[in-house]
N, CA, C and O atoms as a GROMACS GRO file, in nm:
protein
  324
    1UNK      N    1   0.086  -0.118   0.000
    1UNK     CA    2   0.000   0.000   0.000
    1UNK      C    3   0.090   0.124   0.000
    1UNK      O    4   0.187   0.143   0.073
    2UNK      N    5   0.041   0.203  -0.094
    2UNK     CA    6   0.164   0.372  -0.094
    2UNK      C    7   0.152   0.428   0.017
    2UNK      O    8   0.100   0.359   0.105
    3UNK      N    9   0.188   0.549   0.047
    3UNK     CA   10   0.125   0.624   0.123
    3UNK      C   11   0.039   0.697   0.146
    3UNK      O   12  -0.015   0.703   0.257
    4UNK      N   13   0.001   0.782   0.028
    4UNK     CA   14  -0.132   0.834  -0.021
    4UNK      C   15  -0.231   0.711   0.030
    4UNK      O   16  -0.311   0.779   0.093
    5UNK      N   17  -0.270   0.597   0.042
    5UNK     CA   18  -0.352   0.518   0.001
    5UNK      C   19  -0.342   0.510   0.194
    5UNK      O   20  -0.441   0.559   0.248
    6UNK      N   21  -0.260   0.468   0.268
    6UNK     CA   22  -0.206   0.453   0.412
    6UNK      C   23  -0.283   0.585   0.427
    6UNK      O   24  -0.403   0.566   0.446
    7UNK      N   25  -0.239   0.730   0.424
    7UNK     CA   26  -0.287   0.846   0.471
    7UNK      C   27  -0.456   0.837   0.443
    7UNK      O   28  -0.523   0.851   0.545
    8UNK      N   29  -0.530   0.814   0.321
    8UNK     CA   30  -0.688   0.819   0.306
    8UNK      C   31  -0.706   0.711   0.391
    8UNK      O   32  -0.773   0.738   0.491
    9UNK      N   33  -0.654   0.566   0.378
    9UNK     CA   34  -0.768   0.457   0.460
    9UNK      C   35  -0.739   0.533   0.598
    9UNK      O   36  -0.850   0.586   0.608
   10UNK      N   37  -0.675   0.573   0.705
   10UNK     CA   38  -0.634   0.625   0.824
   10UNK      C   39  -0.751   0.672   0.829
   10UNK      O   40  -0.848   0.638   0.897
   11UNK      N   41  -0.729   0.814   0.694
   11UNK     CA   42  -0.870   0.900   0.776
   11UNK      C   43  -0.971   0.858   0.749
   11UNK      O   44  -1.056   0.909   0.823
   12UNK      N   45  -1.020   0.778   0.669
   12UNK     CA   46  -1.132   0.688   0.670
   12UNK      C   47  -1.177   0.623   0.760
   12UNK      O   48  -1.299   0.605   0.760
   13UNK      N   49  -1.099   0.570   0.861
   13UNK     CA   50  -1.120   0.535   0.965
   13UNK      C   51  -1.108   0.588   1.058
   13UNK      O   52  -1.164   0.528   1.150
   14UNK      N   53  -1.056   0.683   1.089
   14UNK     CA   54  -1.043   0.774   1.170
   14UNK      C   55  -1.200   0.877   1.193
   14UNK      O   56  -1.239   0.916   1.302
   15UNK      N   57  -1.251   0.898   1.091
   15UNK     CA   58  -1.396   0.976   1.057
   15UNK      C   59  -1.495   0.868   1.029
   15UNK      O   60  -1.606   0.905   0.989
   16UNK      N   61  -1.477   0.767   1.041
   16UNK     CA   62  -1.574   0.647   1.001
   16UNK      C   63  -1.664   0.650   0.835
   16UNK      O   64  -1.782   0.619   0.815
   17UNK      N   65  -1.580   0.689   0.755
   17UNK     CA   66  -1.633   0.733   0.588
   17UNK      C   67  -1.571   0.575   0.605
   17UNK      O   68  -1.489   0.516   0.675
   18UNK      N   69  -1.687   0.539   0.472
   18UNK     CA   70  -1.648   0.420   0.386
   18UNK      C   71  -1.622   0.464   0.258
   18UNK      O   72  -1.665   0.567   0.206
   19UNK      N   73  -1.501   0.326   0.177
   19UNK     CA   74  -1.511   0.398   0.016
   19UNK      C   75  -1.672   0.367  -0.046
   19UNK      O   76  -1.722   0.425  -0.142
   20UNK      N   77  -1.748   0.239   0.054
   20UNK     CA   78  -1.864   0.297  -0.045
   20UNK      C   79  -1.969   0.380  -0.042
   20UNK      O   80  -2.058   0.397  -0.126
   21UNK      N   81  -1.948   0.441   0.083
   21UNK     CA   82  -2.000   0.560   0.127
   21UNK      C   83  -1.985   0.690   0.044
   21UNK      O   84  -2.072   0.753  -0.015
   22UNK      N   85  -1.876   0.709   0.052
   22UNK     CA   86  -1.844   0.821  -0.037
   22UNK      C   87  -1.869   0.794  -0.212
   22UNK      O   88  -1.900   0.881  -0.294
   23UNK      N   89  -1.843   0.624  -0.244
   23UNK     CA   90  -1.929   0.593  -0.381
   23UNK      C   91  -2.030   0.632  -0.395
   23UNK      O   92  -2.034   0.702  -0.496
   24UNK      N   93  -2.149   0.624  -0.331
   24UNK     CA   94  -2.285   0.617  -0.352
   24UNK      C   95  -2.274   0.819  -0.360
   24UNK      O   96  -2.342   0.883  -0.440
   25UNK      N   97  -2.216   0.858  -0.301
   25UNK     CA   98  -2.212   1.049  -0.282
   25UNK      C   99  -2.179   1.076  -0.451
   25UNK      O  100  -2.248   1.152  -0.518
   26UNK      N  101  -2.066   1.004  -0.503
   26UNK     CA  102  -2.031   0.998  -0.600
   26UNK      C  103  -2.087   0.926  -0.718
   26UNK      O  104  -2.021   0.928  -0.822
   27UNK      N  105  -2.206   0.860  -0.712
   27UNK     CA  106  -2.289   0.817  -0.795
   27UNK      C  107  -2.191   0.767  -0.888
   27UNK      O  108  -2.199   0.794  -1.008
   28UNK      N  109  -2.072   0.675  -0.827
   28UNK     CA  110  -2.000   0.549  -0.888
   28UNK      C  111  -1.974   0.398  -0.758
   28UNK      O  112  -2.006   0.365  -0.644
   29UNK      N  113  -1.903   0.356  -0.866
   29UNK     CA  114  -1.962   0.216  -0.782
   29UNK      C  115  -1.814   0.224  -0.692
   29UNK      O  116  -1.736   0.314  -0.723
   30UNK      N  117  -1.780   0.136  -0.590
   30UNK     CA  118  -1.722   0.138  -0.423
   30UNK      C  119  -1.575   0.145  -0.522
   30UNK      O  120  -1.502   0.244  -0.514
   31UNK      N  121  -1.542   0.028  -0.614
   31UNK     CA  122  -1.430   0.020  -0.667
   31UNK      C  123  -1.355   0.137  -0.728
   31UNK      O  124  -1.245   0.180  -0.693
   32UNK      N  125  -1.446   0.186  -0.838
   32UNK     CA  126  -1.370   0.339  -0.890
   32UNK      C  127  -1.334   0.422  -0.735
   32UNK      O  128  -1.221   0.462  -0.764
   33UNK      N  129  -1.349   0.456  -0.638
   33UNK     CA  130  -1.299   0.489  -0.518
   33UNK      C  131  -1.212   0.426  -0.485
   33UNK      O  132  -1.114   0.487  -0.443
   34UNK      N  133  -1.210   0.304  -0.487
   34UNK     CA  134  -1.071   0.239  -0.456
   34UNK      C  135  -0.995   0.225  -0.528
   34UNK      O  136  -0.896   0.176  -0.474
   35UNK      N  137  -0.975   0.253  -0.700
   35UNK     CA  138  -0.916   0.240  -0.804
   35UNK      C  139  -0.822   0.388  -0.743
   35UNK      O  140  -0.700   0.380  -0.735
   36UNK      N  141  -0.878   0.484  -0.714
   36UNK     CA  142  -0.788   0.620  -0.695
   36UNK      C  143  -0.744   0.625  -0.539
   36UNK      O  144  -0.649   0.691  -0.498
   37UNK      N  145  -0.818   0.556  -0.471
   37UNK     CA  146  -0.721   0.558  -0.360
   37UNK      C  147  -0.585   0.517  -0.381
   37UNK      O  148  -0.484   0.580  -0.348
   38UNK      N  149  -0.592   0.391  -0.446
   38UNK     CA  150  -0.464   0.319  -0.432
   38UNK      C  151  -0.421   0.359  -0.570
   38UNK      O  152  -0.363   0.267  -0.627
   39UNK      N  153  -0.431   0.452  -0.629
   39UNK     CA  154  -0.327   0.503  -0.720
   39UNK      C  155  -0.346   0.423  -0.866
   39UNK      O  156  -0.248   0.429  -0.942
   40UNK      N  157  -0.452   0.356  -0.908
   40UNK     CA  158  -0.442   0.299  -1.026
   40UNK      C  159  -0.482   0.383  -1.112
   40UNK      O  160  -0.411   0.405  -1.210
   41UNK      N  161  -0.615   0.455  -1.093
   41UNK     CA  162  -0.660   0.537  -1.164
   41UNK      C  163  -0.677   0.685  -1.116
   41UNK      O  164  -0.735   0.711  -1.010
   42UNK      N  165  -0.623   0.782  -1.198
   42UNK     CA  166  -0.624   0.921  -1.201
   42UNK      C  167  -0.709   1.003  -1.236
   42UNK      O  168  -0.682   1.084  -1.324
   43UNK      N  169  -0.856   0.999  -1.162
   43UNK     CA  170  -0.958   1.146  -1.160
   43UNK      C  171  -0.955   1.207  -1.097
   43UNK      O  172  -0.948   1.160  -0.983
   44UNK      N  173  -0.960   1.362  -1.108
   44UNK     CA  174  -0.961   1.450  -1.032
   44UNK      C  175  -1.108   1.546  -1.014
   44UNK      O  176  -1.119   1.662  -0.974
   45UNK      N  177  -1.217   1.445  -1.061
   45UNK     CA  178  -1.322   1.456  -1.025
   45UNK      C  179  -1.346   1.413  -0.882
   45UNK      O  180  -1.374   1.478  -0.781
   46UNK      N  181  -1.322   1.235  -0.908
   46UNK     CA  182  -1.285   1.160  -0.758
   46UNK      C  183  -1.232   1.219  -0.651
   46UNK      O  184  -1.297   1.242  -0.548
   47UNK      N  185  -1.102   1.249  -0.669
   47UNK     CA  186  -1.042   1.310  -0.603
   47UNK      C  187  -1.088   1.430  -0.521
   47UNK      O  188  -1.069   1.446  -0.401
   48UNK      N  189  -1.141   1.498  -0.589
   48UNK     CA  190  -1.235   1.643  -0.540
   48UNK      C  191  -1.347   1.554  -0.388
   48UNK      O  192  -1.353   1.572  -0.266
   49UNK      N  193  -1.412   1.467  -0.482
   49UNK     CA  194  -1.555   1.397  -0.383
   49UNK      C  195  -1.435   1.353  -0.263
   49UNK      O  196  -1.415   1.447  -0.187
   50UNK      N  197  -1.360   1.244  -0.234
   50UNK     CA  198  -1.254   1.192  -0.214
   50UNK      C  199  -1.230   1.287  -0.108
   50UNK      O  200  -1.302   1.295  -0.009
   51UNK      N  201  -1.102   1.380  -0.136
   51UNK     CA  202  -1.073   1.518  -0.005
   51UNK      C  203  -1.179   1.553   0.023
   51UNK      O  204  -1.165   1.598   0.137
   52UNK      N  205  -1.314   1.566  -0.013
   52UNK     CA  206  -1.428   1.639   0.014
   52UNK      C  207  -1.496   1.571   0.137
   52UNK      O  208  -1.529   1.646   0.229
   53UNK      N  209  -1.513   1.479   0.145
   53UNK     CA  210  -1.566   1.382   0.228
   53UNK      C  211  -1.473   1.361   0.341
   53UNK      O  212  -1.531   1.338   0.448
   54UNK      N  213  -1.315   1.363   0.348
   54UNK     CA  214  -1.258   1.366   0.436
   54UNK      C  215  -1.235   1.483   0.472
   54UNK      O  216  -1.151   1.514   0.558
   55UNK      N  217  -1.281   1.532   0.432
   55UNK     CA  218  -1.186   1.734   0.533
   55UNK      C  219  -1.130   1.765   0.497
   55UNK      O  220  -1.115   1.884   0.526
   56UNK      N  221  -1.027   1.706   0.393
   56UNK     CA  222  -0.896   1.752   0.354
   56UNK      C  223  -0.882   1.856   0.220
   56UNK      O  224  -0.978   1.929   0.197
   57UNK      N  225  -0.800   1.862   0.159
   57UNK     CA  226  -0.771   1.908   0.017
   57UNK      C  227  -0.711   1.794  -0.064
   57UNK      O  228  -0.667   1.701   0.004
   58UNK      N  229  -0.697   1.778  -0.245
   58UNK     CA  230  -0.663   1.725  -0.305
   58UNK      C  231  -0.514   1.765  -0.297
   58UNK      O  232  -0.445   1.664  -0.314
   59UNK      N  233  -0.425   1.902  -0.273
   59UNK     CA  234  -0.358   1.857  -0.306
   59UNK      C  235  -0.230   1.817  -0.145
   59UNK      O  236  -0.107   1.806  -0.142
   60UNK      N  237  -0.344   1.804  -0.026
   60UNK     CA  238  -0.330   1.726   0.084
   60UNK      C  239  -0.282   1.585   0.074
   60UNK      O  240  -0.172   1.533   0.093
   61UNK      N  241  -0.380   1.547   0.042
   61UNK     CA  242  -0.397   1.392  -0.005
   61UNK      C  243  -0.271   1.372  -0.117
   61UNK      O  244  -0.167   1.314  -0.087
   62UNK      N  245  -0.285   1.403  -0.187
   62UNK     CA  246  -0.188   1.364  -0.344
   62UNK      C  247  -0.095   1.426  -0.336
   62UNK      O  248  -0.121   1.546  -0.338
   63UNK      N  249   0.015   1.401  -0.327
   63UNK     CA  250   0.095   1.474  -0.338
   63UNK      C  251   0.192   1.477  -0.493
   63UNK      O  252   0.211   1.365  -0.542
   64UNK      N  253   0.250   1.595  -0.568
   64UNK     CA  254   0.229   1.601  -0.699
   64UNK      C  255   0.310   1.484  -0.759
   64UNK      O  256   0.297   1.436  -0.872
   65UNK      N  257   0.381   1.454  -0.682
   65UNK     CA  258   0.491   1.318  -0.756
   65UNK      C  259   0.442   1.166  -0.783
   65UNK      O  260   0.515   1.074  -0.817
   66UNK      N  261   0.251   1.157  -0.751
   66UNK     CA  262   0.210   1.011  -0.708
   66UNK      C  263   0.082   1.095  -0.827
   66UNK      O  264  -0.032   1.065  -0.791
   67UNK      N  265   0.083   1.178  -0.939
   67UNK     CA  266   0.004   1.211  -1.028
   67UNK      C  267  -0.011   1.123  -1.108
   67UNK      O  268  -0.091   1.151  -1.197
   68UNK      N  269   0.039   1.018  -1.113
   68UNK     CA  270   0.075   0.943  -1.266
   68UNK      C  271  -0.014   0.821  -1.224
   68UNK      O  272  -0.051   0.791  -1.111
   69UNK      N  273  -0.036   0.767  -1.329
   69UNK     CA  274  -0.105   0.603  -1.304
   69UNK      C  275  -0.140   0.554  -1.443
   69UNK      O  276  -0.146   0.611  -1.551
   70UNK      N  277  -0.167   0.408  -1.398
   70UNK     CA  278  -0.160   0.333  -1.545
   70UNK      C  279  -0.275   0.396  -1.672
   70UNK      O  280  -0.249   0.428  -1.788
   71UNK      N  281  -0.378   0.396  -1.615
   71UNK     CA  282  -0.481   0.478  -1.662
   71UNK      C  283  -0.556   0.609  -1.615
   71UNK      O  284  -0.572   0.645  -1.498
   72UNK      N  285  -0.592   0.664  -1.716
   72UNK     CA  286  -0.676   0.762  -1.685
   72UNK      C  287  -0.821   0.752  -1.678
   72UNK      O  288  -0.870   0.648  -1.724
   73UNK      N  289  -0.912   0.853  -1.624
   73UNK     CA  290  -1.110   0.825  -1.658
   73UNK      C  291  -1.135   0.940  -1.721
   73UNK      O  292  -1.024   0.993  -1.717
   74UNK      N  293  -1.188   0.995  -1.761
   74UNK     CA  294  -1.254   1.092  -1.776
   74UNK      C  295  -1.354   1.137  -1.648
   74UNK      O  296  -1.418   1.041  -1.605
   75UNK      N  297  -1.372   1.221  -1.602
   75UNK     CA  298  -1.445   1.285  -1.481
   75UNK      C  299  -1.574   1.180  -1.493
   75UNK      O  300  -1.580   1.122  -1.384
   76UNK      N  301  -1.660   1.140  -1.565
   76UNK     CA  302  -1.812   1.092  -1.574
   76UNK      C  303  -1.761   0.967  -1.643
   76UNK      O  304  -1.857   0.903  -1.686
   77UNK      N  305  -1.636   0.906  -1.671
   77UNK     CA  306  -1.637   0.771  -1.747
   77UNK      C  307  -1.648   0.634  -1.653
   77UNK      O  308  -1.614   0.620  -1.536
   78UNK      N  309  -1.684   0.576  -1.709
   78UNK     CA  310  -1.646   0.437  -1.625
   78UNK      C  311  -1.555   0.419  -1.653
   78UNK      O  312  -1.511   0.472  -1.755
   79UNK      N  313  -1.452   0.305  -1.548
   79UNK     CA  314  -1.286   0.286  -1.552
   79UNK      C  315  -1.316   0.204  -1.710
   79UNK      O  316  -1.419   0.158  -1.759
   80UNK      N  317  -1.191   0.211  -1.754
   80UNK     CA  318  -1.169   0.138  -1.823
   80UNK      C  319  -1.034   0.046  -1.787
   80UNK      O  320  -0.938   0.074  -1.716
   81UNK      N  321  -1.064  -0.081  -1.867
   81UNK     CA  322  -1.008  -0.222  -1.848
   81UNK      C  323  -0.871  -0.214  -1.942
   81UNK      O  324  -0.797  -0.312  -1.952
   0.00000   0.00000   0.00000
């Protein structure tokens, strides 16, 4: 697990948010939340809901050197495979 991913589950638990808690806020399913926690996939739609739900800021959470990932979404796409 990175650290980004260590720092969100913490406060996730720390504030008692679930990722599918904050899914359903996000009108996507539990996984795309967990796809950007742990750094696979890069929205910064997510991301916004994501810091939003925890208190924080995006660029709290992310820090700019962990921007990259295998794929990208589009803000409203489903992940792609």
């Amino acid at each position: 697990m990175n650290s980004t991913a260590k720092k969100i589950k913490k406060l996730m638990v720390d504030l008692g948010v679930s990722q599918a808690g904050i899914a359903r806020k996000a009108g996507v399913d539990r996984s795309a939340i967990n796809h950007v926690v742990f750094g696979r996939v890069v929205s910064p739609h997510l991301r916004k809901i994501i810091a939003k739900e925890l208190g924080s800021t995006v660029k709290e959470l992310w820090s700019e050197g962990q921007s990259t990932a295998r794929e990208k979404v589009s803000e409203k796409g489903p992940l792609n495979g």
